[in-house]
Structures are given as C-alpha cells and as structure tokens.
C-alpha positions in Angstrom: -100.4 49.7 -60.7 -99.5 53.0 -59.6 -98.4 53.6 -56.0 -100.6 56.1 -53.9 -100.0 57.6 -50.5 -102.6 60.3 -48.7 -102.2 60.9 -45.2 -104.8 63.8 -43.9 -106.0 64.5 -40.6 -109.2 64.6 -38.8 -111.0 66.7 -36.0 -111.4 64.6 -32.7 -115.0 63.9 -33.5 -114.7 63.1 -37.1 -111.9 60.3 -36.3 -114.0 59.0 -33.4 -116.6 58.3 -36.3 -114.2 56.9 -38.4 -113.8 54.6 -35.6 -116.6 53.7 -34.3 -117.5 52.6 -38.1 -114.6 50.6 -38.5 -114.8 48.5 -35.2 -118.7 48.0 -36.3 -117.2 46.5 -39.7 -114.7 44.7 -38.0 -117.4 43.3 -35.2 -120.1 42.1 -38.0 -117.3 40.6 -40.6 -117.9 43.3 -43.3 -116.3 45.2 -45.7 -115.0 48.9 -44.5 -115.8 52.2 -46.7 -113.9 55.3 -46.1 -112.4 58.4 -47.8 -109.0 59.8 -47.2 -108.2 63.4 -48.6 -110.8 62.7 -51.3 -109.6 59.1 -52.0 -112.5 56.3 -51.7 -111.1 53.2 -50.2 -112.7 49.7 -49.7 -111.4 47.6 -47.5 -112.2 43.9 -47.5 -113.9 42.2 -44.3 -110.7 39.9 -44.4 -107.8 42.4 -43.8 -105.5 42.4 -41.2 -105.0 45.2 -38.7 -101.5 46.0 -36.7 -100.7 48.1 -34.0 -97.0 49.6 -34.3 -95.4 51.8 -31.3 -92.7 54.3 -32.2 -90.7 56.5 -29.6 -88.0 58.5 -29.8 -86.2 60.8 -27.5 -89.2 63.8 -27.9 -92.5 62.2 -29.5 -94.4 59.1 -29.6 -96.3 57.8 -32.7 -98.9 55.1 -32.3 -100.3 54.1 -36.0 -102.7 51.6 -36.8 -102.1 50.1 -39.7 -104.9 48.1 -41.6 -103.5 45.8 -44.8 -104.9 43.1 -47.3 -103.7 42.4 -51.0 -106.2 43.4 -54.5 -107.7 40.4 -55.6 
C-alpha cells in the first residue's frame, strides 16, 4: 500500500467543527468521518488518540495525533 500524507489547514470555526464531531464520535464509541485536502478518511471507533508537545527556542507545536492499523 502506497504511503499518503495531506496536511491542510482550517479556519477557526471549521476546526472547531471538526472537533466537536470527533469528541461526539469519541463519546458514543463510533466510527469518525472526515476529509482532509479532498482525502475521505474513516477512522475506526477503536483508535487511539495522543497528545505530543514540541518546543523549541521560537515556536511551540501541539499535534494531536489519532492512529489505528487497516484491518
């Protein structure tokens, strides 16, 4: 399987929906729809969500990272 990466940015409000769908879908155990620069993704109700911290001497990056494996 081919590797994929898309990274795109969102308005405020737009990630704030992304959100606020995701933490519903977390909440009630069920799967998570969303599109990224065009790309569809499915996640599964079962995937596991990190927190990582970076800081350097200018910026600060705070990335949530959601992960789970094809079945």
């Amino acid at each position: 399987m081919e590797e994929i990466e898309v990274e795109k940015g969102y308005s405020n409000k737009q990630t704030a929906e992304k959100l606020r769908r995701l933490a519903e879908a977390i909440e009630q155990g069920k799967e998570f729809e969303i599109q990224v620069g065009g790309q569809r993704i499915y996640v599964p109700a079962d995937a596991t969500i990190d927190f990582e911290y970076e800081r350097d001497e200018e910026s600060h990056e705070l990335e949530v990272e959601i992960k789970w494996t094809s079945k």
